[in-house]
C-alpha positions in Angstrom: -9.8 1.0 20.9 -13.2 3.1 21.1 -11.1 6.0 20.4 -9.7 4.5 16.7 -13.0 3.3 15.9 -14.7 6.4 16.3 -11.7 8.2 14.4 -12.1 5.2 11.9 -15.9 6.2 11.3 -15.6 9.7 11.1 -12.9 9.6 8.3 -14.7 7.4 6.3 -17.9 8.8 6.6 -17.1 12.4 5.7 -15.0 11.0 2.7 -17.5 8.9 1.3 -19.9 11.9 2.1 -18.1 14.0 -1.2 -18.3 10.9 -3.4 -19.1 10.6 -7.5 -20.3 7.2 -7.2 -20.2 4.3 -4.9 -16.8 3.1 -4.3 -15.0 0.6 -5.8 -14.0 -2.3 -3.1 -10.8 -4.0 -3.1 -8.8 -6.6 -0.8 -5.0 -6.4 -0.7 -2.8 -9.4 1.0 0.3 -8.8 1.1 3.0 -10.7 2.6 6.7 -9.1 3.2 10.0 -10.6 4.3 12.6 -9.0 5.3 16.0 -10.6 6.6 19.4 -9.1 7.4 20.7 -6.3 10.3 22.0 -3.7 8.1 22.4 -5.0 4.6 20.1 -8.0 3.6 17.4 -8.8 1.0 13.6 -8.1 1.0 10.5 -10.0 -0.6 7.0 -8.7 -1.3 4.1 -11.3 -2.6 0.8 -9.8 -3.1 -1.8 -12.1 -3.7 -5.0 -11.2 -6.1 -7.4 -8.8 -5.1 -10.6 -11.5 -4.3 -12.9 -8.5 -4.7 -12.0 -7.9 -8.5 -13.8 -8.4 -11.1 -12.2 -11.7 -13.1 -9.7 -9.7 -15.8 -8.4 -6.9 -13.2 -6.3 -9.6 -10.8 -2.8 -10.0 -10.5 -0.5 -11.9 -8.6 2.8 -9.3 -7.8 6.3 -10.6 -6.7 9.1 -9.0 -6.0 12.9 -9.1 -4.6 16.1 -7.5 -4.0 18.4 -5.6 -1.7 17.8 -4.5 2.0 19.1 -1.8 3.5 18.3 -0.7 7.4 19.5 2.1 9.2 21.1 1.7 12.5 18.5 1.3 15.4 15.6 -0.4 12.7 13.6 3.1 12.4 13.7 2.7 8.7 14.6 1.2 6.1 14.7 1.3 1.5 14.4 -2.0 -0.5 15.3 -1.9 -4.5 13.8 -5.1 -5.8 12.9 -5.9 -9.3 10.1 -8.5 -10.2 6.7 -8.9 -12.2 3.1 -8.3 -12.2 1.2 -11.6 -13.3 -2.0 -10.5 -14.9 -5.2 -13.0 -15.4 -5.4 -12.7 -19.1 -1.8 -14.3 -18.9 0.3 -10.9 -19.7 3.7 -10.8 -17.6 4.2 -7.3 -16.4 7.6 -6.7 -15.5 8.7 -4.5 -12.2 11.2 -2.6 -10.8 10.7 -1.8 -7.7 11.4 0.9 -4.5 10.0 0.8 -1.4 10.9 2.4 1.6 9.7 3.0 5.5 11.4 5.9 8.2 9.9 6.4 11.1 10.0 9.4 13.5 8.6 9.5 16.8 5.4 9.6 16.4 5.1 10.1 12.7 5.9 6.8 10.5 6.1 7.0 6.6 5.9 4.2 3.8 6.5 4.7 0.3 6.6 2.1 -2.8 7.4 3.9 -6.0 7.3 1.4 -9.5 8.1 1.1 -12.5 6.2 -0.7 -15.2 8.7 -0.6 -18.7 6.9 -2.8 -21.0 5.4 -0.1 -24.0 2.2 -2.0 -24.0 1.4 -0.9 -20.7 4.2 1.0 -20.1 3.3 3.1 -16.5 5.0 4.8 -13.2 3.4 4.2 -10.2 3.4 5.5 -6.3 2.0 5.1 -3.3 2.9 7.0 -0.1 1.2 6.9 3.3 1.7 8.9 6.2 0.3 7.6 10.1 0.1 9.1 13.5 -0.3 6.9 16.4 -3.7 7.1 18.4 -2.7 5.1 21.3 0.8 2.8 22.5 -1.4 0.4 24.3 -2.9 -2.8 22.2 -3.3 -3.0 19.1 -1.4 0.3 18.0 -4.1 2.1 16.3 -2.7 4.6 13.5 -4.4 7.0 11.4 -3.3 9.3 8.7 -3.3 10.1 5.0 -2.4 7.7 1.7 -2.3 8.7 -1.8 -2.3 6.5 -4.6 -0.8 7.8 -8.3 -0.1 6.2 -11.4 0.7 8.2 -14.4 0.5 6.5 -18.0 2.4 7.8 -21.1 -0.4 7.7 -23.5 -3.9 8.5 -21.1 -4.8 10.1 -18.4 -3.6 9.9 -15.0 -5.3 7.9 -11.4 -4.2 10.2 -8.5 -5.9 10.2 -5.3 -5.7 10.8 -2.1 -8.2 9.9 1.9 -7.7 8.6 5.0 -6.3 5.5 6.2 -6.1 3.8 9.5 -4.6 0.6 10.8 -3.9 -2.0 13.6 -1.1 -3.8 14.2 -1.3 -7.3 16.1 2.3 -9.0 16.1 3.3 -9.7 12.9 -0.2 -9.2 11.1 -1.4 -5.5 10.3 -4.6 -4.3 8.8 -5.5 -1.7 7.7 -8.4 -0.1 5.9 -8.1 3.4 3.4 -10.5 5.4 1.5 -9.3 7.3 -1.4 -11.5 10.3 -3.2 -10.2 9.8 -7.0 -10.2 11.6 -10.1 -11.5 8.4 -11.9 -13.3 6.1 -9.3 -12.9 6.3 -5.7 -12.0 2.9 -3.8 -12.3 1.7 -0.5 -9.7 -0.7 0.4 -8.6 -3.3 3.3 -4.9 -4.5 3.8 -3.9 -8.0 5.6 -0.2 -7.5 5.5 2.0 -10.6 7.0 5.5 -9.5 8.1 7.8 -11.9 8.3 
């Protein structure tokens, strides 16, 4: 544990070191169900970010098909859903996310799809984590980037570390991202059920 929060510290601080401007914080919940062996169906709910400011929150949903490989070191969902913004506009989603995991080295992806022409966008997010220790809380640390590329304006890219602990079915985990607009810090609370 001293070992992950020393690891913790030192990629934040040498991030935030480079900076433009402070960092924009944010809170993500997440919850994410999952039921089925091989074949099944999948659910994200992401609840609004209690750190932002009143117009930027949404509520996200999103559902569809399961599929796990043999052994439950991965897995792809292809779900479709919405983005429900505060100012009432109904963003609608398709969705792709995916997780593999290779001893030690454990991948997550969610790749989306906004198609409305008002805010028409594509969006990704990818991280990449390394185990620190087996024992506990399994401390991870690695690298997440961020991307969404608009039709009309300029792309948000970015990319820092990220580290996490898992406890059961709860993980948290806490990433700092050096942007090309604003960098953010943000923490996770993800419920797997």
């Amino acid at each position: 544990m001293k070992c992950f929060i020393y690891t913790l510290s030192v990629l934040i601080l040498a991030t935030s070191a480079v900076a433009k401007e402070g960092p924009d914080f944010q809170m993500r919940v997440p919850t994410h169900i999952q039921r089925g062996e091989q074949l099944g169906y999948a659910f994200w709910f992401i609840l609004p970010d209690i750190a932002a400011e009143k117009e930027q929150n949404a509520f996200v949903v999103v559902g569809g098909v399961l599929l796990k490989r043999e052994g439950g070191k991965g897995w792809i969902e292809v779900m479709g859903g919405a983005r429900f913004n505060e100012d009432d506009y109904k963003d609608p989603l398709i969705n792709v996310r995916f997780s593999d995991q290779h001893t030690p080295v454990g991948i997550f992806g969610d790749l989306g799809y906004f198609p409305r022409k008002k805010r028409e966008r594509g969006y990704w997010l990818v991280f990449v984590m390394l185990p620190i220790s087996k024992r506990g809380p399994k401390p991870r640390v690695g690298l997440e980037s961020e991307n969404i590329h608009y039709p009309n304006r300029p792309d948000s890219w970015g990319i820092g570390p990220r580290a996490s602990l898992t406890l059961g079915k709860v993980s948290v985990a806490l990433t700092y991202q050096i942007r090309n607009d604003r960098d953010f810090v943000r923490l996770y609370a993800n419920l797997n059920l």
